[in-house]
N, C-alpha and C positions, 0 to 999 in steps of 0.2 A: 504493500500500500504506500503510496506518495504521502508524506508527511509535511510536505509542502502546502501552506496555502495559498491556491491562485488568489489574485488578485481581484477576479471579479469577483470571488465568494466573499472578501473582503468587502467590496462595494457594494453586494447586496443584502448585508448584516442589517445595515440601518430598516430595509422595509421587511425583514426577516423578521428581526424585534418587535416590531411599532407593535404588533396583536399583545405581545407578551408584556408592556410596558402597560398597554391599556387594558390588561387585565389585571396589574399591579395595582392601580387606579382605584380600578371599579371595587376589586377585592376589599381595597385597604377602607375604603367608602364604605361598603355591606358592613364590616367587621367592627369597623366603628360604630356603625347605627346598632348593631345588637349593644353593645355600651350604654351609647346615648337610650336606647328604647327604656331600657331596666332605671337608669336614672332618671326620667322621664316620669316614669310609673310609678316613681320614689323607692326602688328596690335598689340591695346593691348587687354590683354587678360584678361577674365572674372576669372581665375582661379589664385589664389595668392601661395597658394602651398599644398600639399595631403599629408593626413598622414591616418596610416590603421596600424588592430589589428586585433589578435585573442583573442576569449576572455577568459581569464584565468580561468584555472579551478576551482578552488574555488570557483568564480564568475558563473562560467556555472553549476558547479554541485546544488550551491541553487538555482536559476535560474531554473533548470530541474526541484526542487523538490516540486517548488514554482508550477510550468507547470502541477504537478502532474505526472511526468516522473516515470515509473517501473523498475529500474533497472534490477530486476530478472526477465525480460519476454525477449524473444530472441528477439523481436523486439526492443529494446533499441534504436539502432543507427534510426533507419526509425522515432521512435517518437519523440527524439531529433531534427533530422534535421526538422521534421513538426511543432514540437511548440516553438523552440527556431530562431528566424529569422535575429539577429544580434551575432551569433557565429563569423563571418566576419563580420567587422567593416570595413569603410573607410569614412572617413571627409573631404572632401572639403571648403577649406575656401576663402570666394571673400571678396575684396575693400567695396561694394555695393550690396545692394537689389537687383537690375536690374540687377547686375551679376549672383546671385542666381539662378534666374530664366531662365539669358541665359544656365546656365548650365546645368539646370532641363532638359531644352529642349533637351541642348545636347546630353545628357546623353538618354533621351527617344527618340531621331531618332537613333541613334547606331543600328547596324544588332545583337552586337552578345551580347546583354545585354537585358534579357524580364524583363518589368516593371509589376510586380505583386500588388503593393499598391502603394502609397505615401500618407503620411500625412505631410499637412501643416500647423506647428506649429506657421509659420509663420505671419498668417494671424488669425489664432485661437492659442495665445500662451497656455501652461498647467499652470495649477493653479498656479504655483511654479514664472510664469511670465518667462520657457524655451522656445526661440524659434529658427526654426531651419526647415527645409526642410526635410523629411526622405524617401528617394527609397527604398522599399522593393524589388530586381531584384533577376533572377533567372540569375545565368551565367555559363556555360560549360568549364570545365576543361578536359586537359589529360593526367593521372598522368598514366604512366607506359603504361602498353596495354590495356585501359581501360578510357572512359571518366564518366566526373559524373556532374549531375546539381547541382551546390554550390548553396544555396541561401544568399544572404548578406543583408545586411543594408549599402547606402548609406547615409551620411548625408552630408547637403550641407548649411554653415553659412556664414552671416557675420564675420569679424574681430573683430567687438564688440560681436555678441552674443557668438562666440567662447569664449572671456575672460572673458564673464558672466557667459555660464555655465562650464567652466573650476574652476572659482572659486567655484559656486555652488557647484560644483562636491566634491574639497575638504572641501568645510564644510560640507559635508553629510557625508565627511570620517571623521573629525574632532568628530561630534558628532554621529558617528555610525547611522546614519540615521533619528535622533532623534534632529532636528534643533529647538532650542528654536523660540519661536513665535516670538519674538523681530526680530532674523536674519532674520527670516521667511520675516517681513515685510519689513524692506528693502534693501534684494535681489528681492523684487518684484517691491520696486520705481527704485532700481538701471536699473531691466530689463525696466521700461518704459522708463526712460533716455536713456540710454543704447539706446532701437528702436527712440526714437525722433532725437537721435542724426545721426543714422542708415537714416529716412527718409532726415535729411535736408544733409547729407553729398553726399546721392542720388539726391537730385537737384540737387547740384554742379556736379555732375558727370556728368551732359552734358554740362557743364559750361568746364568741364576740360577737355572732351574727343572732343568736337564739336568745330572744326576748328573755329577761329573769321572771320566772313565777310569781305572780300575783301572791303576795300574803295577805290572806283576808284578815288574818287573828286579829289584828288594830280595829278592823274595823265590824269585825262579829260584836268587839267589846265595845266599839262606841254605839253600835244598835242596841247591842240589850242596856247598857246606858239611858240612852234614849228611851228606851221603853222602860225602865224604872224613872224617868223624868217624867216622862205622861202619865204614869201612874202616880202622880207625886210621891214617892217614897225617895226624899231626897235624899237623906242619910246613905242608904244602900246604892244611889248613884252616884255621890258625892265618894263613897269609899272606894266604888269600883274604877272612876274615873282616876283617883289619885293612884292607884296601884296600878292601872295597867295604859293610861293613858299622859299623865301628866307632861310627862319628858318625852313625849311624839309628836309634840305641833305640827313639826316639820314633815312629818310622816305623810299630811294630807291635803300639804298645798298641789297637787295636782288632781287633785277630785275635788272637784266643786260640790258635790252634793255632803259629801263625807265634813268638808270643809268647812260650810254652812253649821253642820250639826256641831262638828267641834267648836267653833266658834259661839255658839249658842251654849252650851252646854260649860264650856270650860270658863266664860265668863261668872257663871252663876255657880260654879262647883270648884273653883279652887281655893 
């Protein structure tokens, strides 16, 4: 195979791309709105913020030549798009694991995204200790008079794994892909860390997202309060009031109805 690239292949990259660029677009738009939708609706939301690429040529043409790509054969552009699957980039990054995965979901009920693969690096990290969620999806553009099936790579991380292999990333650029073994091993304790911390910061996330339990007890107490005040037997509200309410004012400034009766009540009974 010629590992050469002509020249015209090089000149016709720019209209090679344009589909793939404006599916970068449209993607990074959709992915956002599921964000905005949930903040919208005053929920939070699984999605913290989206970033998308195309991948640079220099990058795509070893890439190609790595694929075994033929430049000299007129089918160039059809075997590209068949063996190189993340030309189109987009990354999603969540708070939480359990976001990851709501996302995952998200993203695979959609109408107008076909999910062709995923690998979950997540759960099976790569030697290197990267982990990460990856949609292999086909999505339909319409560029001019003419639509065309993009295929992309989504990736979908935590905030931790994102700064783990972000760093990765440039020490492979640092040392040209050639990481001494020393780095080698711990950017792999860092990645365990990195998920340990990934898991316990996930418990808390129903700690932080799951409403705290209504405690009625304050206020069972200031209803039968109340109802020894209607029945004037002051005394007996007056004792029950000071033993189980006196030091809760604060307790009930967010109910208004509860709020009222304290108010009424603790005037007259402290």
């Amino acid at each position: 195979m010629n590992t050469m690239i002509p020249k015209k292949v090089l000149n016709s990259l720019v209209s090679f791309l344009a589909p793939y660029e404006q599916a970068v677009d449209e993607l990074k738009l959709k992915l956002k709105g599921i964000k905005y939708g949930f903040q919208k609706m005053g929920r939070y939301s699984p999605i913290e913020f989206v970033v998308g690429r195309i991948k640079k040529t220099d990058s795509l043409m070893k890439k190609a030549r790595d694929k075994g790509v033929d430049f000299t054969l007129d089918t160039w552009q059809e075997d590209l798009a068949r063996e190189i699957t993340d030309i189109a980039g987009l990354r999603v990054v969540c708070r939480y694991i359990d976001d990851v995965l709501e996302v995952k979901q998200l993203i695979s009920e959609r109408e107008d995204v076909e999910i062709l693969d995923v690998k979950d690096y997540i759960t099976i990290p790569k030697n290197s200790g990267y982990r990460s969620i990856h949609m292999i999806c086909a999505y339909t553009v319409y560029l001019g008079g003419f639509k065309k099936k993009i295929i992309c790579e989504i990736q979908i991380r935590t905030l931790g794994m994102n700064f783990w292999a972000t760093n990765e990333h440039e020490l492979r650029y640092k040392y040209a892909g050639n990481i001494p073994e020393n780095v080698l091993q711990q950017l792999n304790e860092a990645s365990t860390i990195t998920h340990q911390l990934d898991e316990l910061m996930n418990n808390l996330r129903q700690e932080i997202l799951t409403p705290s339990p209504v405690d009625t007890t304050l206020e069972d107490k200031l209803e039968e309060v109340f109802s020894l005040y209607v029945r004037q037997d002051l005394e007996s509200a007056a004792a029950l009031y000071k033993e189980h309410l006196s030091q809760y004012e604060g307790a009930f400034q967010d109910n208004p109805k509860f709020q009222m009766i304290h108010e009424l009540l603790g005037k007259r009974l402290r």
